[in-house]
MOPAC internal coordinates of N, CA, C and O (Angstrom, degrees):
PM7 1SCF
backbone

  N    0.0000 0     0.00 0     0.00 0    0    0    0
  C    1.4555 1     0.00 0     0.00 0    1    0    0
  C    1.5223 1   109.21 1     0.00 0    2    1    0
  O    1.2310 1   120.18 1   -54.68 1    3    2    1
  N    1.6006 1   117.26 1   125.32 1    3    2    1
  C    1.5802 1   121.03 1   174.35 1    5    3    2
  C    1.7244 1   101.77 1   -92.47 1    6    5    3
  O    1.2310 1   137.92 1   -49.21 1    7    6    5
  N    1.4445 1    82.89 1   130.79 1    7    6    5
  C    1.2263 1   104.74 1   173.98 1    9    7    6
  C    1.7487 1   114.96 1  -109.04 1   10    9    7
  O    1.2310 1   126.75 1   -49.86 1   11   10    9
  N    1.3736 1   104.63 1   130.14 1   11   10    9
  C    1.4487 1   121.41 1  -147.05 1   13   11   10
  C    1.7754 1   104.48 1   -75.06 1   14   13   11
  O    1.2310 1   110.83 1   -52.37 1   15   14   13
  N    1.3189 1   134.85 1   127.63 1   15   14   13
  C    0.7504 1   148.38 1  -156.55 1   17   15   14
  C    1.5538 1   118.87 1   -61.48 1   18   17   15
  O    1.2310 1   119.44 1   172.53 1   19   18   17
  N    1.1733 1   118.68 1    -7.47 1   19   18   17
  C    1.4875 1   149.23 1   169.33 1   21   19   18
  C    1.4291 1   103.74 1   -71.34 1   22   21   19
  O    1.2310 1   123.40 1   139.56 1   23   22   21
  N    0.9936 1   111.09 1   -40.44 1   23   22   21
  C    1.6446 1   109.97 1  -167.83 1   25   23   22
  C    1.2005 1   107.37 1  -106.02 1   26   25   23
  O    1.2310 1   117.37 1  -179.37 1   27   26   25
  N    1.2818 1   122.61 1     0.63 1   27   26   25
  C    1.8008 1   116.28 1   163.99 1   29   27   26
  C    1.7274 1    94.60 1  -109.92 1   30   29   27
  O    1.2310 1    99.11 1   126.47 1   31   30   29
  N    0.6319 1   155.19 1   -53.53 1   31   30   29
  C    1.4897 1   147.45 1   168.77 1   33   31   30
  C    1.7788 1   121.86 1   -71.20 1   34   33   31
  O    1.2310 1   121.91 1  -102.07 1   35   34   33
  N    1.2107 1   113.96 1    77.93 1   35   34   33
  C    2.0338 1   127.79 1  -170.32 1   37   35   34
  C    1.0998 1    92.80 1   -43.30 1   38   37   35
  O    1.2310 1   130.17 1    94.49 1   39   38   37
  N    1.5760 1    98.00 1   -85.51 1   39   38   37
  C    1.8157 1   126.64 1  -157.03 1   41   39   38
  C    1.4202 1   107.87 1  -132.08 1   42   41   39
  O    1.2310 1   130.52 1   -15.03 1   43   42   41
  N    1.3738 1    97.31 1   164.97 1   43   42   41
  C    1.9427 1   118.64 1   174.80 1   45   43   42
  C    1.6718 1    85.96 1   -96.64 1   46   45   43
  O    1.2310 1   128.60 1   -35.61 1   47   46   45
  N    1.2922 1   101.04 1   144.39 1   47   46   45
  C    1.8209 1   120.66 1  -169.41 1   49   47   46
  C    1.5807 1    93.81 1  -112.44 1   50   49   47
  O    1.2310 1   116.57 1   -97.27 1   51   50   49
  N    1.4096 1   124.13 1    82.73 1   51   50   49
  C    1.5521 1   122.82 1   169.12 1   53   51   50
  C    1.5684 1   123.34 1   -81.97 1   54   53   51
  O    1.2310 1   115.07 1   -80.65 1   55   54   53
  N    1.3290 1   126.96 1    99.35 1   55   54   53
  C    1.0958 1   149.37 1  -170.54 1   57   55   54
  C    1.6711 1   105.95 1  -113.78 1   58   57   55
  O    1.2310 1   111.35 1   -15.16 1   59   58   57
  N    1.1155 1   133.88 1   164.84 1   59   58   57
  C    1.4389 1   143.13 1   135.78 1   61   59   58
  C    1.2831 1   111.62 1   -40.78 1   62   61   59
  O    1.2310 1   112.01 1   114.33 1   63   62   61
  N    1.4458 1   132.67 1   -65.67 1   63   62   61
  C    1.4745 1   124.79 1   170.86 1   65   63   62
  C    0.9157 1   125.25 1   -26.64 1   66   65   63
  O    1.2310 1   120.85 1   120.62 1   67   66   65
  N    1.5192 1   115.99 1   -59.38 1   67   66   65
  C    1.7451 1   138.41 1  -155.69 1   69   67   66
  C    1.5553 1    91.17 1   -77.81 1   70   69   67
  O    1.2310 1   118.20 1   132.35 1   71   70   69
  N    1.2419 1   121.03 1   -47.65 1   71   70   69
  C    1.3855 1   116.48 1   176.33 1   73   71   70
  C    1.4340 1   130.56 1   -42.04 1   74   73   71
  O    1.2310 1   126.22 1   118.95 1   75   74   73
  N    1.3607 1   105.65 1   -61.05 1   75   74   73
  C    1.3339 1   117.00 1   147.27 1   77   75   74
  C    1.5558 1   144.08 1   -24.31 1   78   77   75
  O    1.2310 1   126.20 1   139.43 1   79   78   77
  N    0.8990 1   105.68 1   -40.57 1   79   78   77
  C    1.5426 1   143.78 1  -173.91 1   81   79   78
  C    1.6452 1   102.12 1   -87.23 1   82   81   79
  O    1.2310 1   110.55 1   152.24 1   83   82   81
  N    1.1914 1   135.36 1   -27.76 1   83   82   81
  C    1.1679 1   129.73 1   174.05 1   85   83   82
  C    1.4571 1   141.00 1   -69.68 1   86   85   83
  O    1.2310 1   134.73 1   169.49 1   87   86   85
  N    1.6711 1    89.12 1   -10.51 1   87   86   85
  C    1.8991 1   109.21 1   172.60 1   89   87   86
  C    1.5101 1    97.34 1   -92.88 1   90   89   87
  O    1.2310 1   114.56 1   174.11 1   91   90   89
  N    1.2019 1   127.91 1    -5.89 1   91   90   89
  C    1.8580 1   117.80 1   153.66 1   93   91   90
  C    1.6273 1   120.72 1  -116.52 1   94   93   91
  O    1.2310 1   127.95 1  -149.20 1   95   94   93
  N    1.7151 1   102.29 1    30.80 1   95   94   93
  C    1.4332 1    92.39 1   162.46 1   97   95   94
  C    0.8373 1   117.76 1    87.89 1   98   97   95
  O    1.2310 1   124.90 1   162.09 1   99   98   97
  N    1.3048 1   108.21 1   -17.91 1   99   98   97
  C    1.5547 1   109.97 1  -169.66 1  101   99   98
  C    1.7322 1   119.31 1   -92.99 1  102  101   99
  O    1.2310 1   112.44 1   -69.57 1  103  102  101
  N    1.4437 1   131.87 1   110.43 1  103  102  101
  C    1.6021 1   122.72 1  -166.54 1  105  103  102
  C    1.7562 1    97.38 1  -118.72 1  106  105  103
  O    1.2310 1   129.85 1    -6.85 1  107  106  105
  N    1.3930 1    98.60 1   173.15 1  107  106  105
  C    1.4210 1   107.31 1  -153.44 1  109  107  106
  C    1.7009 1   111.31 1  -138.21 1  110  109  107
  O    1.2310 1   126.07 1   -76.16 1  111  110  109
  N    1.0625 1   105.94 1   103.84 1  111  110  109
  C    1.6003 1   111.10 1  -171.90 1  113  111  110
  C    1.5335 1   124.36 1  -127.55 1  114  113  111
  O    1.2310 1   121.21 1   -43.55 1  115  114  113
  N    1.1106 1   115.30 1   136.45 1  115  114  113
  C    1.5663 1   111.38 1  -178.75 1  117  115  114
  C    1.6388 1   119.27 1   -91.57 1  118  117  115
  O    1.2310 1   132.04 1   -29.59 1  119  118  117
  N    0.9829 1    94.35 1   150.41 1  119  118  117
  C    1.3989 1   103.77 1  -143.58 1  121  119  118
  C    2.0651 1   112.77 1  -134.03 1  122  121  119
  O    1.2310 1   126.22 1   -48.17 1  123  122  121
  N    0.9938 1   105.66 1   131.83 1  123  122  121
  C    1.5629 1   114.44 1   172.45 1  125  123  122
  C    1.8744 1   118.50 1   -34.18 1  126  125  123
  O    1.2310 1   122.42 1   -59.99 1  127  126  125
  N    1.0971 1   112.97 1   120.01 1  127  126  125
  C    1.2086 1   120.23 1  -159.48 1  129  127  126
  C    1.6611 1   114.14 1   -75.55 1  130  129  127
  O    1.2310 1   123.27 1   171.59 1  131  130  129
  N    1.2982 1   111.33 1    -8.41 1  131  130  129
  C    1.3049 1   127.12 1   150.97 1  133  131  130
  C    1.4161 1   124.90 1   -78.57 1  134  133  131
  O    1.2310 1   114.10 1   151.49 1  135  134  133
  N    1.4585 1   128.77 1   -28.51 1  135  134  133
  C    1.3283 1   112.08 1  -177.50 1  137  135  134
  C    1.2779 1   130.11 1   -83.69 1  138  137  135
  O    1.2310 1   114.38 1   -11.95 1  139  138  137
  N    1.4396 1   128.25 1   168.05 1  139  138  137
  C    1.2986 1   131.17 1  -152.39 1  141  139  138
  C    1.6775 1    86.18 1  -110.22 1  142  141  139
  O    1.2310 1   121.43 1     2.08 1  143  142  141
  N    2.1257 1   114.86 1  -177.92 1  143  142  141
  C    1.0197 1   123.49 1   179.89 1  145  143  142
  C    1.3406 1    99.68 1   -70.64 1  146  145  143
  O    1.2310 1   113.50 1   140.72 1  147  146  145
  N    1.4702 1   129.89 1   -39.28 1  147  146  145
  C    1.5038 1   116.09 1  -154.67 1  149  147  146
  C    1.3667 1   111.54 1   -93.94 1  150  149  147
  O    1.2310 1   118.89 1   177.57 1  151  150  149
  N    1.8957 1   119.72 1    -2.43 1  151  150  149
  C    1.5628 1   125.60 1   162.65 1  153  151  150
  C    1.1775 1    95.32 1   -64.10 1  154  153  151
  O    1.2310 1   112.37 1   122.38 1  155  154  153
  N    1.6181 1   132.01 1   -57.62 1  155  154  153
  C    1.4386 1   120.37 1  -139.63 1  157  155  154
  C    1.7749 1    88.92 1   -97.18 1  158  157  155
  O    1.2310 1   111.89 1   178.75 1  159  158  157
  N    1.0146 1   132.89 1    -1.25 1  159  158  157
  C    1.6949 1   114.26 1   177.54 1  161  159  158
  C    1.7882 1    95.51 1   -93.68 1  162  161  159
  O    1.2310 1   112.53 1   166.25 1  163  162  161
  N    1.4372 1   131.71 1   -13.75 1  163  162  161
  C    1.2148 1   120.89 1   173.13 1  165  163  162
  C    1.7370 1   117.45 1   -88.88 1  166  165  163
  O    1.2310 1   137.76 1   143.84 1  167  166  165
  N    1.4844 1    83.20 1   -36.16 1  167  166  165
  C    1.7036 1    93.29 1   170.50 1  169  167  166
  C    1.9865 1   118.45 1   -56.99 1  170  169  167
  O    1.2310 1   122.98 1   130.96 1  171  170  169
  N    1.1942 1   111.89 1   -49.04 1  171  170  169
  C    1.0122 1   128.59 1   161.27 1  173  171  170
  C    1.5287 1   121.71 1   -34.40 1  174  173  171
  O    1.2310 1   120.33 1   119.72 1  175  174  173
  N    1.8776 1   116.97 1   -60.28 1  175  174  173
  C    1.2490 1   143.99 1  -163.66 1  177  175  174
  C    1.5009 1   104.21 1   -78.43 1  178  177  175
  O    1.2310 1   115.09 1   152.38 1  179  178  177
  N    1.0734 1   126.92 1   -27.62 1  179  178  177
  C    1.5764 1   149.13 1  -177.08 1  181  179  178
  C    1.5731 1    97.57 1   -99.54 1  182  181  179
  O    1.2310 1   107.69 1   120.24 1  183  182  181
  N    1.4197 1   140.58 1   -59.76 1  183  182  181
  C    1.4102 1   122.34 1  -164.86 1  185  183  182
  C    1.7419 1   113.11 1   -72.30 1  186  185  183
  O    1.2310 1   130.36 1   159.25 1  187  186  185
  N    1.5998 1    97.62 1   -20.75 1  187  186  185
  C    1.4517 1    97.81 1  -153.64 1  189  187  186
  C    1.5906 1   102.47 1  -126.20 1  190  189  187
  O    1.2310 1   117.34 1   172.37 1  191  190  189
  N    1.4854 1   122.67 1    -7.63 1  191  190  189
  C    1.4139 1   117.67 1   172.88 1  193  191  190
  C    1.4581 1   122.35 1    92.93 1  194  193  191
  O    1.2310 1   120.64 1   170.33 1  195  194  193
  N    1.3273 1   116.38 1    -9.67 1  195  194  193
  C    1.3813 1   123.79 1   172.30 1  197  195  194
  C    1.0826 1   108.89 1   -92.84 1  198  197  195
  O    1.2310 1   137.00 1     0.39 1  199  198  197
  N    1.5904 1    84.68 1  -179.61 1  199  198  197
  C    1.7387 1   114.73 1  -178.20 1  201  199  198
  C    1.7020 1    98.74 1  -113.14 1  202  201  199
  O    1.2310 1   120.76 1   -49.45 1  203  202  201
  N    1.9672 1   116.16 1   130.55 1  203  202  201
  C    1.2263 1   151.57 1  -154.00 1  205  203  202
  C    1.2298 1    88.72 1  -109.59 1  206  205  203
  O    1.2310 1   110.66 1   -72.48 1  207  206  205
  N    1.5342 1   135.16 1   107.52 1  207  206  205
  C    1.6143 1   147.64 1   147.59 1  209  207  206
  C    1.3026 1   100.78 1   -64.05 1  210  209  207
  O    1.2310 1   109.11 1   101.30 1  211  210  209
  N    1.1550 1   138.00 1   -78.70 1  211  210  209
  C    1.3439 1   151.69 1  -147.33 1  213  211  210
  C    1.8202 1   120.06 1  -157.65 1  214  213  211
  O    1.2310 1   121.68 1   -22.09 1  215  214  213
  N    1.2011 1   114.40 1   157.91 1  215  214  213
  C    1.2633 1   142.78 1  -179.71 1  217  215  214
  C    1.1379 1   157.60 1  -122.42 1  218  217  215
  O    1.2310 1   111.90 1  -113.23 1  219  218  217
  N    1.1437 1   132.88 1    66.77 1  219  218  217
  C    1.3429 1   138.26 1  -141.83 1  221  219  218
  C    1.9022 1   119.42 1  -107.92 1  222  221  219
  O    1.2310 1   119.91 1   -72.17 1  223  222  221
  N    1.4150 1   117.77 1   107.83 1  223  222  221
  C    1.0896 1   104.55 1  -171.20 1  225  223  222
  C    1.4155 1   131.74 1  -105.20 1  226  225  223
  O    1.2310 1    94.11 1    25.09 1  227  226  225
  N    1.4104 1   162.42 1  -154.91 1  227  226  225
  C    1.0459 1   153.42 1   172.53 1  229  227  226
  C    1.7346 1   125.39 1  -166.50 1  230  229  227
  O    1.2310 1   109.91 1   -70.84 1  231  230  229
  N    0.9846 1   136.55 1   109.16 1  231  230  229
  C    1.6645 1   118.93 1   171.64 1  233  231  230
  C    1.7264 1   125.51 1   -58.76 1  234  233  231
  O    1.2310 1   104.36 1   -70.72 1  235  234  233
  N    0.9957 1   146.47 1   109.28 1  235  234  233
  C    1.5330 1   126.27 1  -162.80 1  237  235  234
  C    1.8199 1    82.74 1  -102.37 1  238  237  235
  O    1.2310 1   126.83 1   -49.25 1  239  238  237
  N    0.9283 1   104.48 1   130.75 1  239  238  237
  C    1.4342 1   110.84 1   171.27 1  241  239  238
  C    1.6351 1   110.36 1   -68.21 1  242  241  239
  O    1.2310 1   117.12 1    -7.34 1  243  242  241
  N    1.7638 1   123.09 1   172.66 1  243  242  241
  C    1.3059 1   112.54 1   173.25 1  245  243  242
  C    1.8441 1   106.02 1   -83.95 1  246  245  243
  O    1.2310 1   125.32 1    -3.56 1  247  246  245
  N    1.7119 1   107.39 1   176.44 1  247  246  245
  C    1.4487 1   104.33 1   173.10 1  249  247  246
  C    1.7756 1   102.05 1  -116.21 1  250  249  247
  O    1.2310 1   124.07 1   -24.21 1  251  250  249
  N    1.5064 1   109.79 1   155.79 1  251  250  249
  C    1.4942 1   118.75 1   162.84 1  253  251  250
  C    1.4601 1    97.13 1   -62.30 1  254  253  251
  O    1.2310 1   128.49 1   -58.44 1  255  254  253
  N    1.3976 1   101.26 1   121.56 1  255  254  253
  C    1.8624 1   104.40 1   153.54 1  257  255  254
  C    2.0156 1    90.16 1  -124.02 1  258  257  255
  O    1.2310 1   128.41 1   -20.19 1  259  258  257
  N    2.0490 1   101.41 1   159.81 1  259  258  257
  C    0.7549 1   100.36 1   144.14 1  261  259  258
  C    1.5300 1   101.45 1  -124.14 1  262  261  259
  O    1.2310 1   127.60 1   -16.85 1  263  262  261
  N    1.4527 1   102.99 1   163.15 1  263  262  261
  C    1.3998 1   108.92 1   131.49 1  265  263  262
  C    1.5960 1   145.28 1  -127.22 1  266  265  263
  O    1.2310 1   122.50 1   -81.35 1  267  266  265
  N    1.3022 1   112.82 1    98.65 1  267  266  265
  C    1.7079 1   125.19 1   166.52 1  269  267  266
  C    2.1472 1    73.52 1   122.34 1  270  269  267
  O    1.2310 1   129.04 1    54.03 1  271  270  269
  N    1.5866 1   100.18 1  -125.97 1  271  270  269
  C    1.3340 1    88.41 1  -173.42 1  273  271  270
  C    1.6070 1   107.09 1  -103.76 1  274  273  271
  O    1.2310 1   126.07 1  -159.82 1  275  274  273
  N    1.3859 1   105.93 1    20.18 1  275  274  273
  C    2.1714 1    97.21 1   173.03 1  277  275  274
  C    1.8402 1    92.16 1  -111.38 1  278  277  275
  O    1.2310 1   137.94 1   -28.15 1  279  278  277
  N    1.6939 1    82.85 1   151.85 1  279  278  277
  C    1.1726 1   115.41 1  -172.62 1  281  279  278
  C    1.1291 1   119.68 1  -116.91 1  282  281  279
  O    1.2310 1   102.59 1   -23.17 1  283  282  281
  N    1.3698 1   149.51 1   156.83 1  283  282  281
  C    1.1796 1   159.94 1  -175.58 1  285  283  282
  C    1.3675 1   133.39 1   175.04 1  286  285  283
  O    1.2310 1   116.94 1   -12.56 1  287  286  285
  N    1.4900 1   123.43 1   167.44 1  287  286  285
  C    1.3733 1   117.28 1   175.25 1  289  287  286
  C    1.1881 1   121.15 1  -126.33 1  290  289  287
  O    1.2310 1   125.70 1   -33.49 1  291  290  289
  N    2.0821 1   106.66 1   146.51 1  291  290  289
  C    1.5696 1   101.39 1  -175.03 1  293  291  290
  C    1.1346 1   111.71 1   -93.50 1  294  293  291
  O    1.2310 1   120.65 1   -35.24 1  295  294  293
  N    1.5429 1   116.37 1   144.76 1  295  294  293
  C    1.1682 1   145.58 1  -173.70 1  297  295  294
  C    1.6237 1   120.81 1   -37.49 1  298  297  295
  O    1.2310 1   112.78 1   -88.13 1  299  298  297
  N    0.9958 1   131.23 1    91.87 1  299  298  297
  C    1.9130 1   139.14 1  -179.43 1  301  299  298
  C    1.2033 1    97.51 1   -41.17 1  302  301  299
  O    1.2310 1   122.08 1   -30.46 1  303  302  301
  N    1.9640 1   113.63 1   149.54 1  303  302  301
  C    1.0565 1   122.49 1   164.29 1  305  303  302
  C    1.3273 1   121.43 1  -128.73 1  306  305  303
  O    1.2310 1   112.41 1    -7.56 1  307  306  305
  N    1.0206 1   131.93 1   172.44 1  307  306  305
  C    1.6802 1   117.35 1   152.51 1  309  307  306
  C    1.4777 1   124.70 1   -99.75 1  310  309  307
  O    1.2310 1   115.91 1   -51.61 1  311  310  309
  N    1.4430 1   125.36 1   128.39 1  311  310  309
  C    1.2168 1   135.98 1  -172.90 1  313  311  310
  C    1.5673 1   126.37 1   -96.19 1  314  313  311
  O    1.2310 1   115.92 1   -46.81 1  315  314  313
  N    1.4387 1   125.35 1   133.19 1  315  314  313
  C    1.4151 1   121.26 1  -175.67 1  317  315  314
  C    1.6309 1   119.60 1  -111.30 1  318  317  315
  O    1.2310 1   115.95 1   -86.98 1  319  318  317
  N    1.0076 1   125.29 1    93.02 1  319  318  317
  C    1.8573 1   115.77 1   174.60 1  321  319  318
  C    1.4489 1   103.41 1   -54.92 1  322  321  319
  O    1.2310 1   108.57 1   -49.42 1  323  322  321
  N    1.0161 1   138.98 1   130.58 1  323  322  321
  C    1.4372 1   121.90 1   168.28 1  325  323  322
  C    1.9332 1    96.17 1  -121.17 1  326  325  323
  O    1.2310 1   128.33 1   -42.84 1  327  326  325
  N    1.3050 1   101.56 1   137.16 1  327  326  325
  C    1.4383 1    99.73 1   176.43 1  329  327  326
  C    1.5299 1   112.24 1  -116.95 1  330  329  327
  O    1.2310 1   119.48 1   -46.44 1  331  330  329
  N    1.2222 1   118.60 1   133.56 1  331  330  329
  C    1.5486 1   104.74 1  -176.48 1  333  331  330
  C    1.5532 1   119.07 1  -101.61 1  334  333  331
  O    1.2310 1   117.29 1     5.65 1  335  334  333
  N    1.3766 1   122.77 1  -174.35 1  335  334  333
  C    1.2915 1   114.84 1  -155.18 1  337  335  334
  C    2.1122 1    99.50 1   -90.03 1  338  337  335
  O    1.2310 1   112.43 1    -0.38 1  339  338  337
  N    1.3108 1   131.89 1   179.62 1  339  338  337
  C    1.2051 1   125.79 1  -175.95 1  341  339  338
  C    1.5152 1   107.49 1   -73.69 1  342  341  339
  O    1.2310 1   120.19 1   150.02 1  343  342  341
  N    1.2409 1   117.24 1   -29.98 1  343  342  341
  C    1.9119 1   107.14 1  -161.17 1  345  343  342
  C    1.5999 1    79.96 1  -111.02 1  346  345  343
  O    1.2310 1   111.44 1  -141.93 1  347  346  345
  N    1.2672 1   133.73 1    38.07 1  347  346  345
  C    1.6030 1   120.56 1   143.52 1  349  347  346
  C    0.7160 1    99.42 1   -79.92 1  350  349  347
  O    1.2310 1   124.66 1   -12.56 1  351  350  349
  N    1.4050 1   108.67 1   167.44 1  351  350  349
  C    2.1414 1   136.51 1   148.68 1  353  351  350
  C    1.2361 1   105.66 1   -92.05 1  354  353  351
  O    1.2310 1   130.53 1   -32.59 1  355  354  353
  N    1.3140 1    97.29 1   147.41 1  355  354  353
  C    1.7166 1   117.01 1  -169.84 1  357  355  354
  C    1.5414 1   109.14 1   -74.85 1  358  357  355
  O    1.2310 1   113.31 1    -5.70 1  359  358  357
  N    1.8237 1   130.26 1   174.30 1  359  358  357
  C    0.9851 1   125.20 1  -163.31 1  361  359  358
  C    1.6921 1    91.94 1   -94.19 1  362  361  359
  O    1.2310 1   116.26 1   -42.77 1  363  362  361
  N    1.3994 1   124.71 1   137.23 1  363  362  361
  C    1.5955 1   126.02 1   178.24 1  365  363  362
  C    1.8481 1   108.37 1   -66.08 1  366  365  363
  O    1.2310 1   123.43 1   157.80 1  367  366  365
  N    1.4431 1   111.02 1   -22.20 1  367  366  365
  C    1.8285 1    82.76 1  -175.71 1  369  367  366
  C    1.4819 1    90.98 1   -99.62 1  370  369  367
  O    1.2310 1   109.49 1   156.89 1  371  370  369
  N    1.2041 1   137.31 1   -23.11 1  371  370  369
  C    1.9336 1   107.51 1   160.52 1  373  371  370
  C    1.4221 1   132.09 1   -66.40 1  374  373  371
  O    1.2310 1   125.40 1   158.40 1  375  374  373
  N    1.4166 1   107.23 1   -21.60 1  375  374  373
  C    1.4120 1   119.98 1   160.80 1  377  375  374
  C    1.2179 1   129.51 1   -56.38 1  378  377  375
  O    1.2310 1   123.02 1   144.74 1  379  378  377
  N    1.6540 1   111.82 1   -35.26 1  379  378  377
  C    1.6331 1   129.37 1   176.28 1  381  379  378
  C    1.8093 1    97.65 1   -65.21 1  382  381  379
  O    1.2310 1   125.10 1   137.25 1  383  382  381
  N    1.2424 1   107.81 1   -42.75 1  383  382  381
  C    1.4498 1   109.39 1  -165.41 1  385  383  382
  C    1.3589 1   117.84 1   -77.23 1  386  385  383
  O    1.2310 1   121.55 1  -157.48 1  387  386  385
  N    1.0859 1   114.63 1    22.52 1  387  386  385
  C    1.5857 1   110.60 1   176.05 1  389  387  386
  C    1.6479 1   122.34 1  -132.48 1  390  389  387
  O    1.2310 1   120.10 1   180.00 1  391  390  389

């Protein structure tokens, strides 16, 4: 069963870091906690038109927030660096953002 490329790639993860990171290609998206490197470098290659060098993923655990005196934690995700190859073109809505 193919699973549609929407659902392994959520959101673009805009941070200061990730920003940074965009003069080497490298963009940053959160990502389905089931998928592997080679779902999200095709998912990627198919939503956005490039060419996928490499893949790098991460779990970010959730954090304690309170607010007033209740407490709780936000929800963990899984994270994707995706770096693309040199004679790609970059992705147009991180490109807008800079």
């Amino acid at each position: 069963m193919k699973v549609a490329p929407q659902e392994i790639v959520l959101a673009p993860v805009i941070t200061e870091a990730s920003m940074a990171n965009l003069a080497l290609k490298k963009y940053t998206f959160k990502v389905a906690d089931s998928a592997t490197k080679i779902d999200i470098a095709a998912a990627v290659e198919e939503l956005f038109g490039v060419k996928v060098e490499k893949v790098n993923t991460m779990h970010v655990r959730g954090r304690m927030r309170r607010q007033g005196m209740h407490q709780g934690m936000t929800s963990g995700y899984k994270k994707a660096i995706v770096t693309l190859k040199a004679d790609s073109k970059g992705i147009p809505f991180f490109e807008s953002m800079v």
